[in-house]
N, C-alpha and C positions, 0 to 999 in steps of 0.2 A: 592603691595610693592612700596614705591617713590624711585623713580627715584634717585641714590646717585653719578651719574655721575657728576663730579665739572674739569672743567676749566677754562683758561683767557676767553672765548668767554660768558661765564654764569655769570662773574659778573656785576654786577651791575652798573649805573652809577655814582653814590655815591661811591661805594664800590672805582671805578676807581679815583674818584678825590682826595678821601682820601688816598688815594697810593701813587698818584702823589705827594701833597702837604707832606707829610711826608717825599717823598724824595727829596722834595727843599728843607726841611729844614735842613736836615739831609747834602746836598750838604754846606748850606749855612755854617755851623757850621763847615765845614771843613776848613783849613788853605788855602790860595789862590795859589797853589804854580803851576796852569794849566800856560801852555805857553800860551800867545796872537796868537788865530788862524789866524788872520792879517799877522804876521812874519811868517805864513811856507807856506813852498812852496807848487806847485798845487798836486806834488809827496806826500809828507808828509799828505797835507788834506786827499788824496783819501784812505793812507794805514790807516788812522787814523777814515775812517769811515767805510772802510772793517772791522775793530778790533772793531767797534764799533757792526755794521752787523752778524758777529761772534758772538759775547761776546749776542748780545740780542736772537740767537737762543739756544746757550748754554742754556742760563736761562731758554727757553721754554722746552727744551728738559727736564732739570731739573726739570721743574713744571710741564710736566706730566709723569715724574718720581715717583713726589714726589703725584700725584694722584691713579694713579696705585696701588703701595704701600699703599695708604687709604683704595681706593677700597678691596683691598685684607685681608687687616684686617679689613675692618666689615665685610666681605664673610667670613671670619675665626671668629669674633664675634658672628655672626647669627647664624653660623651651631654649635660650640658650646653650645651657648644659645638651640639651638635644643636640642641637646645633652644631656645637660642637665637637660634642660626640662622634656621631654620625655622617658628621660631614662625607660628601665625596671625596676627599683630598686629604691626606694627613696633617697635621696642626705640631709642632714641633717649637720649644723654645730650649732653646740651649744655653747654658754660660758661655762666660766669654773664655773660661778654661776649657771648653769643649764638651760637658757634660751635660746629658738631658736633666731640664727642670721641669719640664709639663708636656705633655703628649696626649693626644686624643686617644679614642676607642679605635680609630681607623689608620694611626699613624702606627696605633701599635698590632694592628692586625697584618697591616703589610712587613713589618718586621717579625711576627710571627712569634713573638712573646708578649707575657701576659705586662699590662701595662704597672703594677705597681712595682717588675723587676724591672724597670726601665727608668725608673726615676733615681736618677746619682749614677747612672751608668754612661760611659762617653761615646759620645756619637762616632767615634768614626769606627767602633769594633764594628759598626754595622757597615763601612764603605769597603767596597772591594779593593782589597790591596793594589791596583793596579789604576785605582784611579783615588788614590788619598791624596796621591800629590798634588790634584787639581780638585780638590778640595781646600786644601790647605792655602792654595793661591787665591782660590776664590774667598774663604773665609777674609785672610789678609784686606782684599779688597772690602769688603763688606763691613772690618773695623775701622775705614776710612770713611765711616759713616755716608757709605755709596749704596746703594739697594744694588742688588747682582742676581742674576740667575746663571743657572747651570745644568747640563745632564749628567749623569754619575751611574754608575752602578752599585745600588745597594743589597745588603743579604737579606734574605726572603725567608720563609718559612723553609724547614728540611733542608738547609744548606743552599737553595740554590738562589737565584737574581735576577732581578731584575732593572729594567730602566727606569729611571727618575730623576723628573725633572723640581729643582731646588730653585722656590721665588724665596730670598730673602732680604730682610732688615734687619737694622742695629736699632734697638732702645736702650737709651741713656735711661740708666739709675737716676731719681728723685733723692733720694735719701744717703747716696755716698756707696750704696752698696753696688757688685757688680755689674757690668753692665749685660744686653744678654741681647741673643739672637732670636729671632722669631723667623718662622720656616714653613711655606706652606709645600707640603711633597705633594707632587700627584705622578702616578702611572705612566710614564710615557712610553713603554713597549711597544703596544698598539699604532702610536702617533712614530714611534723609530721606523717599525716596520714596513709600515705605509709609505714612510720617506725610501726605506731601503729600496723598496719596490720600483719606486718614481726614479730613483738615481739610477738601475740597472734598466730601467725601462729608458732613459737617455742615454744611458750608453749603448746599447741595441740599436736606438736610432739613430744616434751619433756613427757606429759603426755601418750600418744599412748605407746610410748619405757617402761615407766616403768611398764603398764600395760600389755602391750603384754608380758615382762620377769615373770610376773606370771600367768597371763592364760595360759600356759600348763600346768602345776601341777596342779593347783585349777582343770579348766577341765577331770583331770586325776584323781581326789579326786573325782569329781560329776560323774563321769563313773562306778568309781568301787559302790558308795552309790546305781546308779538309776539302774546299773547292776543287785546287787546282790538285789533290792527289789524286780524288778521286778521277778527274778527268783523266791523268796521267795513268792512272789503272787502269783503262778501259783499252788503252794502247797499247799495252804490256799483256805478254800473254799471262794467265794466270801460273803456270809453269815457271817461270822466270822469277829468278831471286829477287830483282826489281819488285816485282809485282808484293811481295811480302814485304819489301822495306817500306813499298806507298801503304801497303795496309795498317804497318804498326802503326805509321805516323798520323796515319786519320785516327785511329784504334785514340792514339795520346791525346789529340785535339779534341778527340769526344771527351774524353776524361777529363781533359782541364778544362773544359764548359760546365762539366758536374761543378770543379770547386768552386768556378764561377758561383752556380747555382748554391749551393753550401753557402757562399758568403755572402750573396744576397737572402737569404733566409733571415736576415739579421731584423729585415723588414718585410713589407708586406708587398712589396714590389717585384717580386722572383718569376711573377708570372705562374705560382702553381696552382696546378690541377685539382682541385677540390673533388671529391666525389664518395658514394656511400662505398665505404669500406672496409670489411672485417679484420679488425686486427689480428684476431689469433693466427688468423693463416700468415701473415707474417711475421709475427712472433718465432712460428715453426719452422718458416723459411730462415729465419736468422740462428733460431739456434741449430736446426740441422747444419747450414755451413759453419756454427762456430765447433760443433761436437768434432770435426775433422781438424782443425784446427787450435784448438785450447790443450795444453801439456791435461798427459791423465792424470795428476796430483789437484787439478782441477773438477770437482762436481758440480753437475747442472740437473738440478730440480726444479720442477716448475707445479705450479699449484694453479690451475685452470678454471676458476668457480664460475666466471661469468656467461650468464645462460642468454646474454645477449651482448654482440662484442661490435657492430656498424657504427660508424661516427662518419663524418663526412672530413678526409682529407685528400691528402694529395701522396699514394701510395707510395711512391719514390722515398717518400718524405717521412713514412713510416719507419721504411726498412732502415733510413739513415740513423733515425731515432734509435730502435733498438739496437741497431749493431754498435754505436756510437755508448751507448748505456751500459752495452754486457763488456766491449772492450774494455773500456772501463775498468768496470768491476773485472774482470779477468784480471787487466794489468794490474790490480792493486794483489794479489793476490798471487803473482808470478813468480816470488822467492820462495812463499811458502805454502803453496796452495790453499785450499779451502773449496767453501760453496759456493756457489754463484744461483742464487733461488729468486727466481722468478713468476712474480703472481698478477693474473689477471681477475678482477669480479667488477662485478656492478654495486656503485654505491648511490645514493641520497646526498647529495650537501646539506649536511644540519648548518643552523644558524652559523657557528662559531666557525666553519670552514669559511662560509660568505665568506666572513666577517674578515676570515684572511687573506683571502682574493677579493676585493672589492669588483675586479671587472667579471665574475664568474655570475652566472645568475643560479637560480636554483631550480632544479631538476633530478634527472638520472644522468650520471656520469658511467665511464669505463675507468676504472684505477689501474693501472699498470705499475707493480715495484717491481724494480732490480735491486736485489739485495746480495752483500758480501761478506765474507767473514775477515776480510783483509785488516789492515791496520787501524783504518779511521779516518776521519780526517781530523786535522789539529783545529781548535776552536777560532785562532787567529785566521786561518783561511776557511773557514768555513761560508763567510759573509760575501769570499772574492773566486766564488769555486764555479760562477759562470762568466765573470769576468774575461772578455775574451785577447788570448794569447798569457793566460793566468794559468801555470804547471807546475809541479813538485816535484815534477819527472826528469830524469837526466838528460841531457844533450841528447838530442837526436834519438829520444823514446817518445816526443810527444809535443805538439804545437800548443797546446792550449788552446783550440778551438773547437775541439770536439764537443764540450759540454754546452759552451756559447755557440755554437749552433744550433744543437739539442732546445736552449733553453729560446732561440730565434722561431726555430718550426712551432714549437708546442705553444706560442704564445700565436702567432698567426692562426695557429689551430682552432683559437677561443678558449683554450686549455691552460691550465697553469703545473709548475712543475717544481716540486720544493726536496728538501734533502734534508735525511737525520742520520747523526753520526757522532760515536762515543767512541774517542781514542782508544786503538786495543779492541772492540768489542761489532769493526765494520761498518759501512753503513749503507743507507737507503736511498736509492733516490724514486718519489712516485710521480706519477705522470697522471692528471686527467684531461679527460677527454669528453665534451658533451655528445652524449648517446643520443641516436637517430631511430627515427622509426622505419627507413627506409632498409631497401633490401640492396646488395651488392650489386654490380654491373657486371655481369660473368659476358666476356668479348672473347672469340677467339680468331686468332690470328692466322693466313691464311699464306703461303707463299706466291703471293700473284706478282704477274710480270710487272718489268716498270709502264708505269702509267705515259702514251706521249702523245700528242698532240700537231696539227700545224696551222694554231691561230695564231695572230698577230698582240703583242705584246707590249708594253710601255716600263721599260725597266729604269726605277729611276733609284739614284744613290750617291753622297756627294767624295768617295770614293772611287777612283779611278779603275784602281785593281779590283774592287767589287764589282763594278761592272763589266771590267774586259771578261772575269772569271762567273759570272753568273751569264753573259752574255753566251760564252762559249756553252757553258750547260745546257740551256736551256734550246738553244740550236740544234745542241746533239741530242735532245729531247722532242726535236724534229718542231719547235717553234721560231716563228718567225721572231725577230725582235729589232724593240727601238730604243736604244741606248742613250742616254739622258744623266748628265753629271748635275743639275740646278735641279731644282724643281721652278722656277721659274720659265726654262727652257723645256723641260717636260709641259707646263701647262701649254706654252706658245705651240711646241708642236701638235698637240693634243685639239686646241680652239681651235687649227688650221684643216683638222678633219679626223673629227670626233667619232664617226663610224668605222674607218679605219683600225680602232685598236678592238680586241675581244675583251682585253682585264688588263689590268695597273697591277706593279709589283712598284710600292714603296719605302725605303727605308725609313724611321719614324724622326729623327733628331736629324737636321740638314738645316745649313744658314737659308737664312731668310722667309722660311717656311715648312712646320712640321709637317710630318707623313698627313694626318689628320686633316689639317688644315686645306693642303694640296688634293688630297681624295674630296672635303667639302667644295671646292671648286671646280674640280673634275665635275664632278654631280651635280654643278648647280648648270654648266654645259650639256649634259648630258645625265639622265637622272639614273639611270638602268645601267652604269659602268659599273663590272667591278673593279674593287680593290683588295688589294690585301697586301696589309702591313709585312716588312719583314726587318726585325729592326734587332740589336744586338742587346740594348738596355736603355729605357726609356722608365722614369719617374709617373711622366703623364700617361701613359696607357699601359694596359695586360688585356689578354684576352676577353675580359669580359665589357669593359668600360669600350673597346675597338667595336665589337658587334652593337654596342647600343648606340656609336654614334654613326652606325651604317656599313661598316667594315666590313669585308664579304669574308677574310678571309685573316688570320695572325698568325705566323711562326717568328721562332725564335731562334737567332743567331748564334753559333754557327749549323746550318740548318743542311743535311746530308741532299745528297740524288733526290735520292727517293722520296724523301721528306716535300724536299721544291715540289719535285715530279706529283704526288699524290695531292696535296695543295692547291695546286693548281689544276688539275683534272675534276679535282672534286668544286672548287668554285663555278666552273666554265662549263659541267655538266649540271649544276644547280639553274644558272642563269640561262640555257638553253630549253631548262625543262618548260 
C-alpha cells in the first residue's frame, strides 16, 4: 500500500517555489498600506516578528490538521471500498433504463464476469428468460417509489443459475439527471432449498394424517374379510374349489394391508420394524426377481464397493425401496432400453452434504444410486418428482406413488434421498442411509403347529363383527372367551372378578376410552394382567411406545390365525413363567 503520509517537509522543490512566487504575487496585488519597518521602533520590530513567529506555526499546526483529516478520509475511503467490495451480498445500482451503473467485486463474481464489462451493460441479459417478466413487474413497482423485494433467477458463471433474492430502492436524481435503482442480491439457493425441503416434508405429513384417519376402518374391514375366510377354510376341505377361492381372498386382503402399510409410510406411524440390516442382500433379492422380469434390451450392472452395508431398518421396507427405484428406472427405459446401474459404497458426509440435509448428522452412511440411461427428467418436474400421486406416465402405467413412498420410508429411516437428471442423458436417484455397527439378526423359520390354548380371555372391540369373528377364532383355538363391545363394560366385567381372565385382547381407538387407557385401569385392579393391544391404525401408539407403557403384547390389523394364535401363546407362556 504507498505511503499517503503528506506534509511541508515532502514537498517538493518546485512544488516550494511555486508557493512562494504565488504569494509574491498575491502580496504584490495588495494595496501598499504596511508601515516603513525603518520608522518602528526596536519594541515594535521584535513584537512584530513574535506575531510573525506565531502566525507561521499557527499555519503549520493547521496543515497538519488539515493532513490528518486527509489521512482519515482515505482510511474511511479504503475500508469502505473494502466494504463494499467484499461484501457478503452483491451491491448493484442500475438506471432507470435498466442498465448497470455500479457493481461490487461480489455482485460481479456471482454473475461471473469481470466487473469493468458490466458497467453500461443491462441487467436483465443476466435474468433468466423465464422469469424477466417478474422482474419487469417488480421493477414497475419499485418506480412508484415503493421499496420491493423479489426471488428471480439469475445467470451464473458457465451458463448456469442460480436463485436470488432482489432487496430494492428507487433514488431520486439531485441534479435533473436519471434516476437509478439500487439492489442488494444475495444468494438465496441455500434458503429456496431448505424451504423446498420443509414444503415436501408437509406434504408427507399432510399425506401420513389423512391416511392414518382411514387405516383403522379399512384395517378393521380387512380383519373381519381375512377373519372370517380363514375360519371358513378350515371347514372346506382343502380339495374343494371353495377352499382356493377363500385362500385368494385372504391371499388380497393381505395385499391390500401392505398398500395400507405403503401409505402410511408417508409418516412415522406405520408401526415399522426397525432392525440391523444388510442391505446388499436385498439389493440381490430385488434384482434377481427383476432379471426374470425386465425386457432383454434392458442391462442391469451393479457396482458393489461397500465393505460394510447394516443400517437399522425395517426390511420389508428395503425391498419396497429398491424395487420401487429400479421400476422406475426400468419404466423410463421401456421404449428404448438401456442400463439400469446400480451402486452401493460407504461414504463420509463432508460438510456441504450436512449442509443439504440439515436433519442428517455426520458420520458413515450406505449410498445406494439407481441410475438410468432413459430420457431424463424435465427440469419443470424435477422439484415435483416425490410429490405424491405426481406422474408423466400414461393412464394406467403408473399412480404416482411409488417415488412418494420411496421418498416416506427413507426419511423415517433417518436417511435422506435426492435425484439428479439431465434431459436426454438419464438420471439418478441416491439413497442414504446411516450405517450401524451392529451385525444382522439371521432368524429362522420353523413350520410349527398352530399355537392353542384353553385359558380364559377378555376380547374387547367396539366392533360387533370383530368380535363375533375374533370370538369364533379364538374358541376354535380352543380358548375360552369374554366378548365385550365398550370398554367400559369390559372394565365392569373385569372389577366383578379380576382372576377369572388369563390376558386382555384390546383394540386401541374405542369411544370413551383408548386401548391404553383401559389396559392402565385393568392394571391398576389387577397389576400382573396381560394385555395386548390389537388395533388396525392408531396415531397415539406402535409397538414400541405400547411395551413402555406396559403392554404385554401389540399386533397389527388385519392380523392372520397364526399371527392371533402365536401372540397370544407367547404372552401367556411369558406371564406364566
Amino acid at each position: 500500500m504507498r505511503d499517503k503520509t503528506m506534509n511541508k517537509e515532502t514537498m517538493t522543490k518546485d512544488e516550494k517555489a511555486k508557493l512562494r512566487k504565488q504569494a509574491e504575487e498575491t502580496l504584490r496585488s495588495r494595496p501598499d498600506d504596511a508601515e516603513d519597518l525603518s520608522l518602528l521602533s526596536p519594541e515594535a520590530k521584535d513584537r512584530l516578528v513574535h506575531e510573525l513567529r506565531v502566525h507561521q506555526i499557527e499555519l503549520e499546526m493547521q496543515n497538519e490538521e488539515l493532513c490528518r483529516a486527509q489521512l482519515e478520509l482515505e482510511a474511511a475511503r479504503d475500508k469502505y471500498t473494502d466494504l463494499y467490495d467484499f461484501a457478503p451480498v452483491g451491491y448493484f445500482t442500475v438506471s432507470e433504463k435498466g442498465m448497470i451503473v455500479a457493481i461490487n467485486l461480489t455482485g460481479a463474481t456471482m454473475l461471473g464476469v469481470e466487473r469493468r464489462r458490466l458497467i453500461g451493460a443491462a441487467f436483465f441479459h443476466f435474468i433468466h428468460t423465464e422469469d424477466q417478466d417478474l422482474y419487469y413487474l417488480h421493477k414497475k413497482e419499485i418506480l412508484k417509489e415503493s421499496p420491493q423485494s423479489c426471488e428471480l433467477r439469475l445467470m451464473g458463471k458457465e451458463g448456469g443459475t442460480f436463485h436470488a433474492r432482489l432487496d430494492c430502492t428507487l433514488v431520486q436524481s439531485t441534479d435533473g439527471e436519471e434516476r437509478q435503482i439500487r439492489m442488494v442480491v444475495s444468494d438465496a439457493s441455500t434458503e429456496k432449498q431448505m424451504r423446498d425441503q420443509l414444503r415436501q416434508a408437509l406434504k408427507m405429513e399432510s399425506i401420513g394424517t389423512l391416511t392414518g384417519g382411514i387405516a383403522h376402518d379399512f384395517n378393521n374391514i380387512l380383519s373381519i374379510i381375512v377373519g372370517n375366510a380363514e375360519l371358513a377354510m378350515d371347514e372346506v376341505p382343502e380339495n374343494n374349489r371353495a377352499h382356493s377361492n377363500l385362500t385368494e381372498i385372504r391371499n388380497a386382503c393381505l395385499r391390500a394391508a401392505k398398500i395400507v402399510r405403503q401409505l402410511l409410510s408417508f409418516s412415522r406411524k406405520s408401526g415399522q420394524e426397525l432392525k440391523p440390516t444388510g442391505i446388499i442382500a436385498h439389493i440381490e433379492e430385488t434384482l434377481q426377481f427383476l432379471r426374470s422380469t425386465l425386457p432383454t434390451t434392458i442391462e442391469i450392472r451393479t457396482n458393489i464397493a461397500a465393505t460394510h452395508d447394516v443400517v437399522r431398518a425395517d426390511p420389508i421396507q428395503i425391498n419396497e425401496i429398491m424395487l420401487n427405484l429400479c421400476i422406475n428406472a426400468a419404466q423410463a427405459m421401456e421404449q428404448t432400453g438401456g442400463i439400469l446401474e446400480l451402486t452401493v459404497e460407504n461414504v463420509v458426509l463432508p460438510p456441504e452434504e450436512v449442509n443439504r440435509y440439515p436433519h442428517l448428522t455426520r458420520g458413515e452412511y450406505i449410498r445406494v444410486t439407481v441410475r438410468d440411461t432413459g430420457p431424463g427428467i424435465d427440469a419443470e418436474n424435477i422439484d415435483r418428482i416425490f410429490d405424491p400421486y405426481f406422474t408423466t406416465k400414461e393412464v394406467g402405467k403408473g399412480s404416482g406413488m411409488g417415488l412418494a413412498v420411496v421418498h416416506g420410508i427413507v426419511k423415517n429411516h433417518n436417511g435422506a434421498i435426492s435425484v439428479e437428471s439431465e434431459p436426454g442423458k438419464g438420471a439418478a436417484f441416491s439413497i442414504l442411509l446411516p450405517a450401524i455397527a451392529e451385525k444382522p439378526e439371521i432368524k429362522t423359520e420353523t413350520a410349527d403347529e398352530l399355537p392353542t390354548g384353553d385359558e380364559t380371555l377378555l376380547f374387547v372391540d367396539d366392533e360387533k363383527s370383530i368380535v363375533d369373528m375374533f370370538g369364533q377364532i379364538l374358541e376354535r383355538l380352543g380358548y375360552r372367551v369374554v366378548a365385550k363391545t365398550t370398554p367400559v363394560a369390559a372394565l365392569e366385567a373385569f372389577r366383578l372378578n379380576p382372576d377369572h381372565f388369563h390376558a386382555v385382547i384390546t383394540d386401541m381407538t374405542m369411544p370413551q376410552m383408548t386401548g391404553v387407557q383401559l389396559a392402565q385401569k385393568l392394571m391398576e385392579i389387577r397389576k400382573d394382567i396381560p394385555v395386548i393391544i390389537c388395533t388396525g391404525y392408531s396415531s397415539m401408539i406402535d409397538e414400541k411406545s405400547a411395551h413402555s407403557a406396559g403392554i404385554a403384547g401389540y399386533v397389527m390389523k388385519p392380523a392372520s390365525m397364526r399371527e392371533m394364535a402365536k401372540i397370544i401363546r407367547k404372552v401367556l407362556d411369558r406371564e406364566g413363567d
